[in-house]
N, C-alpha and C positions, 0 to 999 in steps of 0.2 A: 505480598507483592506490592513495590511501592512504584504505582505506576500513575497517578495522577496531581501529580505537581508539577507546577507551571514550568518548572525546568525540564520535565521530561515531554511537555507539549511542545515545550519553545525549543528545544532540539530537535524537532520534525517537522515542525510546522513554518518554521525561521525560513527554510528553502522552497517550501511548498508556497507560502503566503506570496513569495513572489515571483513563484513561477506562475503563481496564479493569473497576477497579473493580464499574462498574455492569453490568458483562457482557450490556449489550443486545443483542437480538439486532433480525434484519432482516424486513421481511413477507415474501411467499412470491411475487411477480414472479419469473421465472424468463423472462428472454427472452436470445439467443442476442446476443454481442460484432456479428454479422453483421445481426442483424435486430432493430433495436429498437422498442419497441412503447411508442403510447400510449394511455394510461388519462387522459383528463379532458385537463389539464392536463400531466400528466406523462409525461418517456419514460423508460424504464429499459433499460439496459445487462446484462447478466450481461457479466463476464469472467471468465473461467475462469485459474487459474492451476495451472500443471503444473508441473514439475521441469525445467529453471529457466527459465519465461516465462511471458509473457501472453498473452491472445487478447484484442483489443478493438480498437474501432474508430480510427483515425487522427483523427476529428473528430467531435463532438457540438455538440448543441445549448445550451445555456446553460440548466440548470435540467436537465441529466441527472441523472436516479440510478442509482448505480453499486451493484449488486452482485456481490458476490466468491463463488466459487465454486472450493474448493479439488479439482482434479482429480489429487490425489495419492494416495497411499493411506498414506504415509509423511512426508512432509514438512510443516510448520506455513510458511503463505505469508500477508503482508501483503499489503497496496496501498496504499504513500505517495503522492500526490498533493503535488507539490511545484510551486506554481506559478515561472514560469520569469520574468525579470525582460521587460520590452515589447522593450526593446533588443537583447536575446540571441537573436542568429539563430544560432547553432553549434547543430552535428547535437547528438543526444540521446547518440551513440558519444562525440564529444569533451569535453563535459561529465563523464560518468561515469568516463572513461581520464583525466580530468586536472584536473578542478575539483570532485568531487565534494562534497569538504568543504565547500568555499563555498557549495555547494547545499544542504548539512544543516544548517550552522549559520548562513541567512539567513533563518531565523525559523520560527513553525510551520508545520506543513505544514499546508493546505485537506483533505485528509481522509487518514484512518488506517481502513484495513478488517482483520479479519483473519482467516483461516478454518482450521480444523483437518483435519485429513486424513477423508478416505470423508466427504464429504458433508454436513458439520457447518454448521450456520447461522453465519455472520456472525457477526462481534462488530464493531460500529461503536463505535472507541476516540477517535476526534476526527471531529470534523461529524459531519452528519446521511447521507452516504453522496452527497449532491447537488455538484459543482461549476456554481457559477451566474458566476463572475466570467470575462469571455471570456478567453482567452491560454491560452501553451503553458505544457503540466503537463509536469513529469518524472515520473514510474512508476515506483515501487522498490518491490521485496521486500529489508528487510534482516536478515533472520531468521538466524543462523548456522545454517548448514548441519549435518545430522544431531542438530539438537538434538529432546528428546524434546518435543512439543508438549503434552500434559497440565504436565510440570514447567516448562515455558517460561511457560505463564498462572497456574500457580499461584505461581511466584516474581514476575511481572510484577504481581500481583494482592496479592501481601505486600512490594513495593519501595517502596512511597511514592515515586514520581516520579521515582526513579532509572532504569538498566535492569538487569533483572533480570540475578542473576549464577547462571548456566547455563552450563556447558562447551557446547560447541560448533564446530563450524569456522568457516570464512570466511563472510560473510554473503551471501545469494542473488545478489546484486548480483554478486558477484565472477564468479559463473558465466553471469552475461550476464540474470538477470534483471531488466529494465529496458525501457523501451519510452516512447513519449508521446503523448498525447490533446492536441489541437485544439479549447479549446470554444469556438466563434462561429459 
């Protein structure tokens, strides 16, 4: 799996770095990967992301919004949303073990979340947190592992569109963080 070359960071990281910029943050819905709740119109998701995975549902509705929720106390965790092409019935395992690239660099991703460790709010670096277009998403953290998260947003946040250059290990991905959502 060839997943840590600067062209497969700088395909993810290229839209996120400068969404960063505005460092928005997310409201305060807080509902469980298991049990999602609606307000009005809308349902909202937490997933929670630990050291190295996801917690979230297998399928959603069309017009979810996704909140991230960093349950590390150490580690800085994404959530790429990478919608998957209508034709590609391969499991989420064989994609990431052997096509991963293709999957990073076949455009931008449907949304970028990204959360800092102990509890940090959101930062919504591309879309608004909602996937409304039905199909399968691929789910990626690819954050390099043991990087320091303060200096990871502050370089992210002075790169202009690049991906920020931070030492680091292999990125989350490599440790199996990955997973996929069903919206329809």
């Amino acid at each position: 799996m060839k997943i840590t070359s600067v062209h497969t960071r700088a395909a993810l990281t290229g839209a996120v770095v400068a969404a960063l910029l505005s460092m928005s943050a997310c409201g305060d819905d807080t509902v469980g990967a298991d049990a999602p709740t609606e307000r009005g119109d809308t349902v909202t998701v937490e997933v929670s992301a630990t050291d190295f995975g996801f917690d979230l549902p297998a399928q959603v509705a069309p017009g979810t919004v996704f909140r991230l929720v960093n349950k590390s106390t150490t580690e800085l965790h994404e959530l790429v949303a990478v919608r998957l092409a209508d034709d590609d019935d391969r499991p989420i395992d064989d994609i990431v073990h052997h096509d991963v690239e293709a999957l990073l660099t076949s455009g931008p991703p449907a949304m970028v979340l990204l959360a800092a460790p102990g509890g940090a709010d959101q930062i919504v670096a591309v879309g608004d947190g909602t996937l409304t277009e039905p199909g399968r998403y691929a789910i990626l953290c690819m954050i390099p592992t043991g990087v320091d998260p303060a200096e990871y947003l502050a370089a992210a946040a002075e790169s202009q569109g690049g991906p920020p250059d931070v030492a680091g290990g292999a990125p989350h991905i490599a440790h199996g963080m990955y997973a996929e959502v069903v919206v329809g």
